[in-house]
C-alpha positions as a Markdown table, in Angstrom:
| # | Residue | x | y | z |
|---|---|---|---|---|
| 1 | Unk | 0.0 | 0.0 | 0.0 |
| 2 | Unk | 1.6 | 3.5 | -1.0 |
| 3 | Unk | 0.5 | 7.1 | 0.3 |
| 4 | Unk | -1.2 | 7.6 | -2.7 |
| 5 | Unk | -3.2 | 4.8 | -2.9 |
| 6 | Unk | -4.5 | 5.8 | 0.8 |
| 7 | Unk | -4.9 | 9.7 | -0.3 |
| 8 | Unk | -7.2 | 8.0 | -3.5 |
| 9 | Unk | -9.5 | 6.6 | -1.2 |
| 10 | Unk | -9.4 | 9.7 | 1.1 |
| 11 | Unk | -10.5 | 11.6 | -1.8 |
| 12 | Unk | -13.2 | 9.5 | -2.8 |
| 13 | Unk | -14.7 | 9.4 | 0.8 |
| 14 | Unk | -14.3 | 13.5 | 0.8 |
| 15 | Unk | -15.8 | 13.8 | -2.5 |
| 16 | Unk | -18.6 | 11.6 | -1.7 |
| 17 | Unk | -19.5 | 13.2 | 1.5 |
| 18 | Unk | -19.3 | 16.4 | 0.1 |
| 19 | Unk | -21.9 | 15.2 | -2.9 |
| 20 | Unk | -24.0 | 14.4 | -0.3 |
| 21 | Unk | -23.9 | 17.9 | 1.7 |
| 22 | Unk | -24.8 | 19.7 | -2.0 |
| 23 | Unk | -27.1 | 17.1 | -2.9 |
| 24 | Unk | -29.2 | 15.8 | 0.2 |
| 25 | Unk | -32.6 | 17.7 | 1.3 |
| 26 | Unk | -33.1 | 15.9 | 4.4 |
| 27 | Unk | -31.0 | 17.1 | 7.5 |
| 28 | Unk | -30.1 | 13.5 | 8.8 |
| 29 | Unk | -28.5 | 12.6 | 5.5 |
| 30 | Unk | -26.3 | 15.8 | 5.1 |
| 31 | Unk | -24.8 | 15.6 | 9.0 |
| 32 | Unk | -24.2 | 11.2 | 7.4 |
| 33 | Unk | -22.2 | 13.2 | 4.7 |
| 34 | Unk | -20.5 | 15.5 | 6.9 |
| 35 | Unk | -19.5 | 12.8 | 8.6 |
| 36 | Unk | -18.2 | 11.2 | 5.8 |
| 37 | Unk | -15.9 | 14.1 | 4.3 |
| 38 | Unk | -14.7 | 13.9 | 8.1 |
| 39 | Unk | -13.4 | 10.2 | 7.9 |
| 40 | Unk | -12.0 | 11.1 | 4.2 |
| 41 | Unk | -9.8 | 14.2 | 6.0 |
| 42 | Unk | -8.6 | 11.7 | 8.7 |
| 43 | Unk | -7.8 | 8.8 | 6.5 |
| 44 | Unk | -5.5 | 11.5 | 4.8 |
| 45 | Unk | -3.9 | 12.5 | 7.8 |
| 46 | Unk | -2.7 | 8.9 | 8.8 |
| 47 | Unk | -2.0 | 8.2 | 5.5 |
| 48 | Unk | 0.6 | 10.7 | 5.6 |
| 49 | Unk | 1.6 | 10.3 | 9.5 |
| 50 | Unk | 2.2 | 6.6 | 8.2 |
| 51 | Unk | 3.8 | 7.0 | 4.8 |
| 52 | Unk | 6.1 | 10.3 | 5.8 |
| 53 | Unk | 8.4 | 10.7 | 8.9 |
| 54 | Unk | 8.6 | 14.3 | 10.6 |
| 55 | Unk | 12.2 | 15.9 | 10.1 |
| 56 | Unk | 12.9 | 14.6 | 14.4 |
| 57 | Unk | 13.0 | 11.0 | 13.5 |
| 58 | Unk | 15.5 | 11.7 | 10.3 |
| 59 | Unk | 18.9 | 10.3 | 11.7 |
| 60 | Unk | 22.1 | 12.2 | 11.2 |
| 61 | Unk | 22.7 | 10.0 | 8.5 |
| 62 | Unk | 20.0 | 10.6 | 6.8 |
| 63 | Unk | 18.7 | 7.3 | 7.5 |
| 64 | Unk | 14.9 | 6.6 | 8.8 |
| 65 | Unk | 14.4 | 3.1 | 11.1 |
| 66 | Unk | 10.9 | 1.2 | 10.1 |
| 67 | Unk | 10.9 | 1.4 | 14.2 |
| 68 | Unk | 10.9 | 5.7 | 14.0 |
| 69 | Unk | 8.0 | 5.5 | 11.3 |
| 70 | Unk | 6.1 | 3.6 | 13.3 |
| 71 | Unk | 6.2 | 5.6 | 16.6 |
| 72 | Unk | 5.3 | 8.7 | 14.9 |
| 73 | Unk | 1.4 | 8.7 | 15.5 |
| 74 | Unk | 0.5 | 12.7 | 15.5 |
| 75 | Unk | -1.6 | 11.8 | 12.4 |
| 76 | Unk | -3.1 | 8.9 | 14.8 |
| 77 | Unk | -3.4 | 11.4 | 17.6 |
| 78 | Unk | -4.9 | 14.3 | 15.6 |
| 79 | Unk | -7.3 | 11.3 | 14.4 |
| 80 | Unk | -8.8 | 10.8 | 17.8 |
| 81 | Unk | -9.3 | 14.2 | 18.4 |
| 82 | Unk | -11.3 | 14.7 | 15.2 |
| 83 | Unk | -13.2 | 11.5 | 16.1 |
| 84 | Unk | -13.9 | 13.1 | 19.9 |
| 85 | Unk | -15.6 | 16.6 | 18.3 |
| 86 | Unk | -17.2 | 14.7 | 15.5 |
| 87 | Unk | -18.9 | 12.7 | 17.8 |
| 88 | Unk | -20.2 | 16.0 | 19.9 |
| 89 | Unk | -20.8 | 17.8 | 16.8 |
| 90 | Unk | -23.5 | 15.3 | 15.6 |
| 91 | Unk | -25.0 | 15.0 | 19.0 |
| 92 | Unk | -25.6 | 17.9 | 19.3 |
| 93 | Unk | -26.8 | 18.5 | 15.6 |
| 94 | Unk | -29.4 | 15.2 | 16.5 |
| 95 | Unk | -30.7 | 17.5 | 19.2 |
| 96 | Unk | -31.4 | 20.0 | 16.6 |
| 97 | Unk | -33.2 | 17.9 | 14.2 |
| 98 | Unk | -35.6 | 16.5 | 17.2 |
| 99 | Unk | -35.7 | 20.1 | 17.9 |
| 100 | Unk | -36.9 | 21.0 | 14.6 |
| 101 | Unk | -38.4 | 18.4 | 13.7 |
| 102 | Unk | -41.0 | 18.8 | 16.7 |
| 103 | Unk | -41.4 | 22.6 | 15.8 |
| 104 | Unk | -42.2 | 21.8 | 11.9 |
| 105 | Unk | -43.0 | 18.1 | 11.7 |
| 106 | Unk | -40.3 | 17.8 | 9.0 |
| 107 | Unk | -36.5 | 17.3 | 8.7 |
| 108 | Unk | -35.8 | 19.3 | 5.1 |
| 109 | Unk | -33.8 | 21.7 | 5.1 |
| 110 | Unk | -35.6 | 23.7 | 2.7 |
| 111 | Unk | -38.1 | 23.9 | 5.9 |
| 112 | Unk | -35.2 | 25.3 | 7.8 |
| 113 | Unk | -35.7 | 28.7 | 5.8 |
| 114 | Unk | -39.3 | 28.9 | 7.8 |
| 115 | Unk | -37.5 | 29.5 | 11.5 |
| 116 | Unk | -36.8 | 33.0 | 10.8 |
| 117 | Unk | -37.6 | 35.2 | 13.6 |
């Protein structure tokens, strides 16, 4: 597996997710597809934690141990973050759709343009 294999499939989730925030009426669907371009950014950020090693680990020779790669996790560490906010981000948006959803029976966003005032 190579780093650009891993930023293809980050791309893919990314542009997926991001078809489904432009495309998607219904609120539930769109915070799926935020989600999703979410998990395509962090797949890209340990893809290239794994695949390149931060200028610390480089040796004086130049040389980079398999062991050094592998104990460089700040892409692994930003990942859990990201996961941790997500996570509050969509329960909190869920208690905004049974919010709204209660107020106007309905969970379209073109419905959302209603709340004014």
């Amino acid at each position: 597996m190579t780093l650009e294999i891993v930023l293809v499939v980050a791309g893919a989730l990314f542009s997926i997710g991001l078809f489904g925030v432009l495309a998607r009426r219904n609120i539930i669907a769109v915070i799926m597809s935020l989600e999703l371009m979410f998990n395509g950014v962090l797949v890209a950020a340990i893809g290239f934690s794994r695949f390149t090693a931060p200028a610390a680990l480089v040796g004086v020779d130049g040389a980079i141990t398999e062991s050094a790669v592998r104990s460089a996790l700040t892409g692994h560490m930003f990942a859990v973050f990201v996961i941790s906010i997500a996570a509050a981000e969509t329960a909190l948006a869920l208690a905004l759709v049974f919010a709204f959803f209660r107020a106007k029976q309905s969970v379209e966003i073109t419905d959302a343009t209603d709340m004014k005032n």
